[in-house]
C-alpha positions as CSV (number, residue, x, y, z in Angstrom):
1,X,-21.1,-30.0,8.7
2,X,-18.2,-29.7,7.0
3,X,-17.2,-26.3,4.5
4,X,-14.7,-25.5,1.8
5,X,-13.1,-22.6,2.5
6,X,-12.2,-20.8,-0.8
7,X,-10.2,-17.5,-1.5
8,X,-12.2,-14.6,-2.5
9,X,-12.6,-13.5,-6.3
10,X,-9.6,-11.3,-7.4
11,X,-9.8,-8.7,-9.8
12,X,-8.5,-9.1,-13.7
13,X,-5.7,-7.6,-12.7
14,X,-4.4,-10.0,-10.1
15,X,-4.0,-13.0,-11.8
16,X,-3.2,-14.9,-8.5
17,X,-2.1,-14.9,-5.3
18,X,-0.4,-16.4,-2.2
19,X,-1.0,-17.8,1.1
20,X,1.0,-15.7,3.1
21,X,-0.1,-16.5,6.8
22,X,-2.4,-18.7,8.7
23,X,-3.5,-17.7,11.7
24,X,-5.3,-20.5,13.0
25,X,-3.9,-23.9,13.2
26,X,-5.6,-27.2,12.8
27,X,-8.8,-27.8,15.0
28,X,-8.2,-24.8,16.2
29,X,-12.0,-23.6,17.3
30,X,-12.7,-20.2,15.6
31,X,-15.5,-17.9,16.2
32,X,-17.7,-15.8,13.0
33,X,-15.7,-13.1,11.3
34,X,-12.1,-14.8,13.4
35,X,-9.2,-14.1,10.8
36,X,-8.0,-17.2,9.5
37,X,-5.3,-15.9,7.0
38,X,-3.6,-13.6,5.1
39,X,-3.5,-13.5,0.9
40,X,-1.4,-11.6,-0.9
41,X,-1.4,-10.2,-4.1
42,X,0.6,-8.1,-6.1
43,X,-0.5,-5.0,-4.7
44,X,-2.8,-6.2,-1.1
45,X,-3.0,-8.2,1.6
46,X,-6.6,-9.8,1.5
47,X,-7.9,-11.8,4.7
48,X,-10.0,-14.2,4.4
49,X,-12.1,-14.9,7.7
50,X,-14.4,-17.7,9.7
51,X,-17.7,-17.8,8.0
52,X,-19.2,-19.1,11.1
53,X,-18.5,-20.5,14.6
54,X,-17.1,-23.8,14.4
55,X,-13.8,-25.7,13.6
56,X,-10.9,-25.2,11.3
57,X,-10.6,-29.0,10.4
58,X,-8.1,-28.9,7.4
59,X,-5.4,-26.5,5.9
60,X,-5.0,-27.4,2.1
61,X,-3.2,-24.7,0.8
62,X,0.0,-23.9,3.0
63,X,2.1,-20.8,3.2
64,X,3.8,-19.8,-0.2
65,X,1.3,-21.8,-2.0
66,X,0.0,-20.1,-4.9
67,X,-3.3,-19.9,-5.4
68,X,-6.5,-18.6,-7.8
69,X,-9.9,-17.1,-7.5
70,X,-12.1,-19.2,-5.4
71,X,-9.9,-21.7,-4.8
72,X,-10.3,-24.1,-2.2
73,X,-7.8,-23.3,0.7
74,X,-9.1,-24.8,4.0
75,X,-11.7,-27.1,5.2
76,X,-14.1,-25.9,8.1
77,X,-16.5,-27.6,10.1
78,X,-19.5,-25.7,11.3
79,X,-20.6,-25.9,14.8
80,X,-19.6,-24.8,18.5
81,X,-20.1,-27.8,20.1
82,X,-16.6,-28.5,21.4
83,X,-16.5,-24.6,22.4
84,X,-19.6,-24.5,24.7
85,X,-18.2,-27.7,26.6
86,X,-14.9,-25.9,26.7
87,X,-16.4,-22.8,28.5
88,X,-18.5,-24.6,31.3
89,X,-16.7,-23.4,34.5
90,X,-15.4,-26.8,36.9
91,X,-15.6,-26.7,40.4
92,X,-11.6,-27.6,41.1
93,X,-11.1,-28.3,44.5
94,X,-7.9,-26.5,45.9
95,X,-7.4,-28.3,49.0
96,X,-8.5,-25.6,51.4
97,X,-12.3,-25.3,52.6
98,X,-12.8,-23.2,49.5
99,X,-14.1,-24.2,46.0
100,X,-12.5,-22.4,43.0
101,X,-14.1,-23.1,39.3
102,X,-11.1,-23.4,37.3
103,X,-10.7,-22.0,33.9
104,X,-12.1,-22.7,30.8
105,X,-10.7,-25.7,29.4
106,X,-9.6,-27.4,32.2
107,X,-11.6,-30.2,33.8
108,X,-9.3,-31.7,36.1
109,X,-6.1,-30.2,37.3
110,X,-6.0,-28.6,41.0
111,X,-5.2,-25.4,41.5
112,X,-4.0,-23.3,44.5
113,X,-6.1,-19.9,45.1
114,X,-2.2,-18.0,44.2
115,X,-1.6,-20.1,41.6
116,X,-6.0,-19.0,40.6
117,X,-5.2,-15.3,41.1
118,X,-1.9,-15.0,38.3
119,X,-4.1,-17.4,35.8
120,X,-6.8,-15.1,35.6
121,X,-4.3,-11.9,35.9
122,X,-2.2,-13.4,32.9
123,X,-5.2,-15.2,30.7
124,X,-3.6,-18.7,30.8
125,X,-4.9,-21.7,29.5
126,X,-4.5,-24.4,32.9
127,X,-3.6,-27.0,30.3
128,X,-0.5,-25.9,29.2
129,X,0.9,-25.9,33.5
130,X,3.0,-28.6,34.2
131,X,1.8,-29.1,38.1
132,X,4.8,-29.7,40.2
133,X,2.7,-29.8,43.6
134,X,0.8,-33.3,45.5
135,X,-1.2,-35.2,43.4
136,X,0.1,-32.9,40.4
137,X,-1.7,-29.6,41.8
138,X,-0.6,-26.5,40.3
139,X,1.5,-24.1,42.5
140,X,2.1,-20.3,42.2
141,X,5.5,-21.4,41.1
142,X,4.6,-23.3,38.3
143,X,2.5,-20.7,37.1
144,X,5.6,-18.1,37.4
145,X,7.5,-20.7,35.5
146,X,5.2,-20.9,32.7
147,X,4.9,-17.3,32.6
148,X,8.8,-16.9,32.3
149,X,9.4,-20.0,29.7
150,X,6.9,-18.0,27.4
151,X,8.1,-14.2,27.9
152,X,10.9,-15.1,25.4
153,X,8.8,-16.0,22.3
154,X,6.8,-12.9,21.6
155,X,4.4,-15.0,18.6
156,X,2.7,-18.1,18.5
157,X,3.9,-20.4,16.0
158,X,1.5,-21.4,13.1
159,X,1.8,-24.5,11.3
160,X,2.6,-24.6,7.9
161,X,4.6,-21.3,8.0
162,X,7.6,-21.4,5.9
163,X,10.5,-21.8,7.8
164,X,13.4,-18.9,7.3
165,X,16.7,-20.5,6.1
166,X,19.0,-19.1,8.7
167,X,22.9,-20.4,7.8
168,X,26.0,-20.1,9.8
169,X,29.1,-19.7,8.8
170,X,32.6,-21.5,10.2
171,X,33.6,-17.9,11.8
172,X,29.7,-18.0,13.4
173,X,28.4,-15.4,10.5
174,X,24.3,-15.6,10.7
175,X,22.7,-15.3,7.2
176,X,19.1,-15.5,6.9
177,X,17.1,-16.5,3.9
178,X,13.4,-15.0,3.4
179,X,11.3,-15.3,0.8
180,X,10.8,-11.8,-0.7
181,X,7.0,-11.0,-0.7
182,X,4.9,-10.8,-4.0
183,X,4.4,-6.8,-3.4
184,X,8.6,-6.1,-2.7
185,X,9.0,-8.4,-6.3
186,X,6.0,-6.4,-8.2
187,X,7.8,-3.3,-7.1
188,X,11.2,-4.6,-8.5
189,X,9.9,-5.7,-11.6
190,X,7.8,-2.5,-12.5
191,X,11.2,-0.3,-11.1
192,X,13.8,-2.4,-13.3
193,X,11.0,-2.2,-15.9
194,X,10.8,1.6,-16.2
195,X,14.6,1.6,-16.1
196,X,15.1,-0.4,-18.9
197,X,12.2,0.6,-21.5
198,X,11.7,4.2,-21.1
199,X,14.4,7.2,-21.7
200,X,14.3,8.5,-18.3
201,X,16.1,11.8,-17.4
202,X,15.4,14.1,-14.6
203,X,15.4,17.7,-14.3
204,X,15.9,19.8,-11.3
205,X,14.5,22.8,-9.3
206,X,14.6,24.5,-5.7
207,X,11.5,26.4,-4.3
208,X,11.7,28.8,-1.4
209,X,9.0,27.0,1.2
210,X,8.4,30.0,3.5
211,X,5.2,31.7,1.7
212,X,3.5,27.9,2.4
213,X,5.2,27.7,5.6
214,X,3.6,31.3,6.3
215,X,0.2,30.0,5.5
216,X,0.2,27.4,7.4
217,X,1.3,29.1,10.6
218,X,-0.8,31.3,10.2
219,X,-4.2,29.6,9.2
220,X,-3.4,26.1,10.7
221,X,-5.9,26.2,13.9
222,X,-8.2,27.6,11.6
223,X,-8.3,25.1,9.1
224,X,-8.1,22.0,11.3
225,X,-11.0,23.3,13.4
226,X,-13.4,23.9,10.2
227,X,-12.3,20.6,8.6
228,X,-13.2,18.5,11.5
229,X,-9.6,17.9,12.6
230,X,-7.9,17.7,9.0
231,X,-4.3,18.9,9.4
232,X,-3.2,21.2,6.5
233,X,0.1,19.8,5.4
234,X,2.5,20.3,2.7
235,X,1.5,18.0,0.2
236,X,-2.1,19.1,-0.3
237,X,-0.1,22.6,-1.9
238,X,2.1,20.7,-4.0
239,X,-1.1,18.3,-5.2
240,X,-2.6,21.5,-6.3
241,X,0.3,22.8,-7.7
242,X,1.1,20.0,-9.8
243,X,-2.5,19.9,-11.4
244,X,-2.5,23.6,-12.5
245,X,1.1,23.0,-14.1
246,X,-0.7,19.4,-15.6
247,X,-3.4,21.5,-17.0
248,X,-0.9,23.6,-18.8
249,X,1.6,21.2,-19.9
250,X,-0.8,18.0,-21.1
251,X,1.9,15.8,-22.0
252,X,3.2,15.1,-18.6
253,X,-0.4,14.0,-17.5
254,X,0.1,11.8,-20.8
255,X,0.7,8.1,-21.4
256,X,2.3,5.8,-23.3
257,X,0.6,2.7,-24.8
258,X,2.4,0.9,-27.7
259,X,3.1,3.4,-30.4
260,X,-0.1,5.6,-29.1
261,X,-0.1,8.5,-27.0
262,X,-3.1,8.9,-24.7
263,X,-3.4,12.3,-23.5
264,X,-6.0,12.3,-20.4
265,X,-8.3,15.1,-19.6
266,X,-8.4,14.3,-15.8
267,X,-5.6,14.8,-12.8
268,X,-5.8,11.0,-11.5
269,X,-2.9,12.0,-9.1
270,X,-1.1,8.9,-7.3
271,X,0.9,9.3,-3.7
272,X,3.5,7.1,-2.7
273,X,3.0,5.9,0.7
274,X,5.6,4.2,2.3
275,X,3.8,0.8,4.7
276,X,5.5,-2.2,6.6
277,X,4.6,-4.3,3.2
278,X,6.9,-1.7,0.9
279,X,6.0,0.7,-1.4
280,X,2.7,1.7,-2.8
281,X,0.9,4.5,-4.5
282,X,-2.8,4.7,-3.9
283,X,-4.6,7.5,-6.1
284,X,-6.6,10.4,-5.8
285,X,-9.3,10.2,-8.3
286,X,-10.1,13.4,-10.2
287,X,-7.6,15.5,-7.8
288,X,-8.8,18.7,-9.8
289,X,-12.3,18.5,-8.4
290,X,-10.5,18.3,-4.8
291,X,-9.3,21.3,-2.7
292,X,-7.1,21.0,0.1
293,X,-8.7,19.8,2.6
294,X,-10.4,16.7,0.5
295,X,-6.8,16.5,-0.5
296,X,-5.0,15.7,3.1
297,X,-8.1,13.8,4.7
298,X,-7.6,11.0,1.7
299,X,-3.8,11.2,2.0
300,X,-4.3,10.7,5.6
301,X,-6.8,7.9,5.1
302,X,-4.8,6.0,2.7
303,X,-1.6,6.4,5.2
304,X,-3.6,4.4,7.6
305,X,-4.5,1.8,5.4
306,X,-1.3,1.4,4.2
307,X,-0.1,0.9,7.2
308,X,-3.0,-1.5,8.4
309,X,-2.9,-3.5,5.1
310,X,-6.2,-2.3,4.4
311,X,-5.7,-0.6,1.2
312,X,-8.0,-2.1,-2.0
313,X,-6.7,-2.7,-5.1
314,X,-9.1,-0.3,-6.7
315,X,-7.2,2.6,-4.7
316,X,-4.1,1.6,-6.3
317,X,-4.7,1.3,-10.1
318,X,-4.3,4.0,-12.9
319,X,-3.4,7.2,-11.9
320,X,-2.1,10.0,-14.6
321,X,1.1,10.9,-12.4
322,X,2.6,10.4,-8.8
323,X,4.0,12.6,-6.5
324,X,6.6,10.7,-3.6
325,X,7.8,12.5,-1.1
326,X,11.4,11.6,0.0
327,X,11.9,14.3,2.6
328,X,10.1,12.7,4.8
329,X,12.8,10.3,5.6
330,X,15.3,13.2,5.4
331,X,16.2,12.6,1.5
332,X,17.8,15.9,0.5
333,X,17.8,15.1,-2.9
334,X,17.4,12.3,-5.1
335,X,16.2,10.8,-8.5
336,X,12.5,9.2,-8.9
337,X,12.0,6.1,-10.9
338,X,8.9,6.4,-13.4
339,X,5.6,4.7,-12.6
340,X,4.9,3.3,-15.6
341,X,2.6,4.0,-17.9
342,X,3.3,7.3,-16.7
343,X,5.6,9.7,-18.4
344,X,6.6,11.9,-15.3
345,X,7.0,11.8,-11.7
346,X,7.6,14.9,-9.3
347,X,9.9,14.3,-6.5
348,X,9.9,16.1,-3.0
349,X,12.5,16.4,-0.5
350,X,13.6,17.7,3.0
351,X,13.2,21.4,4.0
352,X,16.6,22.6,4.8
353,X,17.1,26.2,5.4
354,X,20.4,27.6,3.5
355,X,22.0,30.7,3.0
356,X,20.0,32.4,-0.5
357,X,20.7,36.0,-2.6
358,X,17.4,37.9,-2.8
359,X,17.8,41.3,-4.1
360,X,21.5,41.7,-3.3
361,X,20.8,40.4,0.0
362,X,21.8,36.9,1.3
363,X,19.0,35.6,3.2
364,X,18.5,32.2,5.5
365,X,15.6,30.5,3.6
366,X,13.7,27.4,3.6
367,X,14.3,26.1,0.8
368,X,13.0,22.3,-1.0
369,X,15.0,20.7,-4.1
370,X,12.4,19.5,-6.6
371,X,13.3,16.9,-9.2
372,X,11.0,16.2,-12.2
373,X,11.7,12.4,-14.0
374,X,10.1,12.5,-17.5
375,X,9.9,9.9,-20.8
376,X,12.3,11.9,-23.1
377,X,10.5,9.9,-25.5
378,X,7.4,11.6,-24.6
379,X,8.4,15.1,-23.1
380,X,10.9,17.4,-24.5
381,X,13.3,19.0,-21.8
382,X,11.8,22.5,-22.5
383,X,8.3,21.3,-21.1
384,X,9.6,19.1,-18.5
385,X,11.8,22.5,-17.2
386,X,8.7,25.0,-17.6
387,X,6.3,22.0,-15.7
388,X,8.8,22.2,-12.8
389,X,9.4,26.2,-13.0
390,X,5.5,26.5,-13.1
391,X,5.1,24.2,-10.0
392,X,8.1,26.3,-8.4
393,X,6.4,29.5,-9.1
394,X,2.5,28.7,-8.0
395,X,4.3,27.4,-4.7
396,X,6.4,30.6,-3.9
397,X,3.0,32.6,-4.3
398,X,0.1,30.5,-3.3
399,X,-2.1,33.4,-4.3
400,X,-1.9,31.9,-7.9
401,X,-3.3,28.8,-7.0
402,X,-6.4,31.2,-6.2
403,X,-6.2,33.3,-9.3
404,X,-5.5,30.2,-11.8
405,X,-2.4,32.0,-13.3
């Protein structure tokens, strides 16, 4: 029986999609739950998988093909027919007084017990050996040869995937030509976006790290061991931070929509994460009702689905302001690009300790260079300044975090 296999249902906000990778070729026999491909949106990855055992018997929607909600984009054909023969073991006979069943898929070629021992070692399909021996048996040689002609290609092929334009130049220059995916292009169009329809400015701060850094080395064993293996980091502090300076200074949880202001009476606190695919920013919903550990074990959690492609769309949408985190590539100091609707965005940066005058005294501190990037139109320098001196201050004495002051 033969199947449509449609893409899932997107959300309003995701319009469309596109095929990005088929992992399964043509009559290709596929087993319940297999992955067939990949579809990506503007902000995930969805796969689409097997429905049941059986066949992929048609690919109608290739790579780069656009496509909508529950759209037809493969046929399959039910059934495992083909598979079970496939998997019979065959008696082979190797030419010595023994009898070797041969691996799946192959029904008639001889094998040698050598050649039978790096088959089964390397998970080969017999098929695929050119047999060099008598009567076309294969030898321990072919085997080696097969092994070696396939070391160099490290994936599979699929059909239908778009081919890279690579060029070469008279002076035998490579340039390569890639399509840029639908997430890197979102990113660019919602970055050149904010640059062109907001007044962005940013303002600057530094913040002496070593009371946090204190209270972490002290309490870190601790806190891991009660939270079921939660590490405490730095970004659980500055989370917090950032939502008792929010509270205090409601524009920059604000928004801008048209000619309205919508002032929010939530912390909806986005992260960027940094994945394979490019940037995104998954949020933590009501951050305020969060403390730290809740804090790190979602930040950790969404880290890994970044990085698997596993993050939902739901995970990624709305948020009231973003923290990113630069100094974790080694950024010193930089300026952060608004998230738009969003009318501020707190940016974090390496630890680097440096020579500092506290009371008369120069002292080698650890010491972080915060930078605050606001909607003038929204926020007026003096709030954006006391948000970032308020954040500066709750972090050099945590004990205000406690005491809410």
């Amino acid at each position: 029986m033969t199947t449509e296999i449609k893409a899932p249902q997107l959300p309003e906000s995701v319009p469309d999609g596109t095929i990005a990778t088929w992992y399964k070729n043509v009559g290709e026999q596929v087993s319940r739950d297999d992955l067939l491909v990949d579809i990506e949106t503007d902000k995930v990855v969805i796969e689409v998988v097997a429905p049941e055992d059986g066949v992929l018997a048609d690919i109608l929607k290739v790579s780069g093909e656009t496509i909508t909600s529950n759209e037809a984009i493969a046929k399959f054909e039910v059934g495992t027919e083909g598979a079970d023969s496939a998997s019979a073991p065959v008696q082979v006979d190797t030419g010595s007084n023994e009898i070797v069943s041969a691996p799946k898929g192959v029904e008639s070629a001889a094998l040698s017990p050598a050649a039978r021992k790096l088959i089964d070692e390397n998970n080969l399909a017999v098929n695929e050996i050119s047999g060099t021996g008598k009567d076309g048996r294969i030898t321990k040689e072919d085997v080696l040869n097969h092994i070696t002609a396939q070391s160099s290609p490290a994936v599979k092929p699929i059909e239908n995937e778009p081919a890279h334009q690579v060029s070469i130049s008279s002076e035998g220059r490579i340039e390569e030509r890639v399509p840029m995916s639908r997430l890197r292009a979102r990113v660019a169009e919602r970055l050149l976006t904010a640059t062109q329809t907001t007044a962005m400015l940013t303002t600057f701060n530094e913040v002496n790290m070593q009371p946090v850094m204190d209270i972490r080395e002290r309490y870190k064993d601790e806190f891991e061991k009660a939270h079921d293996g939660v590490r405490l980091g730095f970004m659980s502090f500055f989370v917090r931070a950032s939502i008792e300076a929010l509270k205090r200074f409601p524009a920059v949880n604000a928004s801008i929509d048209g000619n309205d202001v919508v002032y929010h009476g939530y912390q909806d606190i986005g992260v960027a994460v940094s994945s394979p695919r490019g940037l995104v920013v998954p949020v933590l919903r009501n951050a305020d009702n969060m403390g730290l550990a809740g804090i790190e074990r979602e930040i950790r959690s969404f880290g890994e689905k970044a990085r698997d492609g596993k993050l939902a769309i739901e995970e990624m949408t709305g948020g009231t302001f973003t923290i990113s985190n630069g100094g974790v590539f080694g950024s010193l100091l930089s300026t952060p690009i608004l998230n738009p609707p969003q009318t501020a965005i707190l940016g974090m940066h390496k630890i680097q300790d440096r020579a500092m005058a506290v009371s008369g005294e120069v002292r080698v501190l650890p010491m972080m260079y915060l930078a605050l990037s606001y909607d003038h139109r929204m926020i007026d320098g003096k709030e954006a300044v006391q948000f970032l001196v308020t954040v500066k201050d709750l972090l050099e004495d945590p004990t205000r975090l406690i005491l809410e002051i």
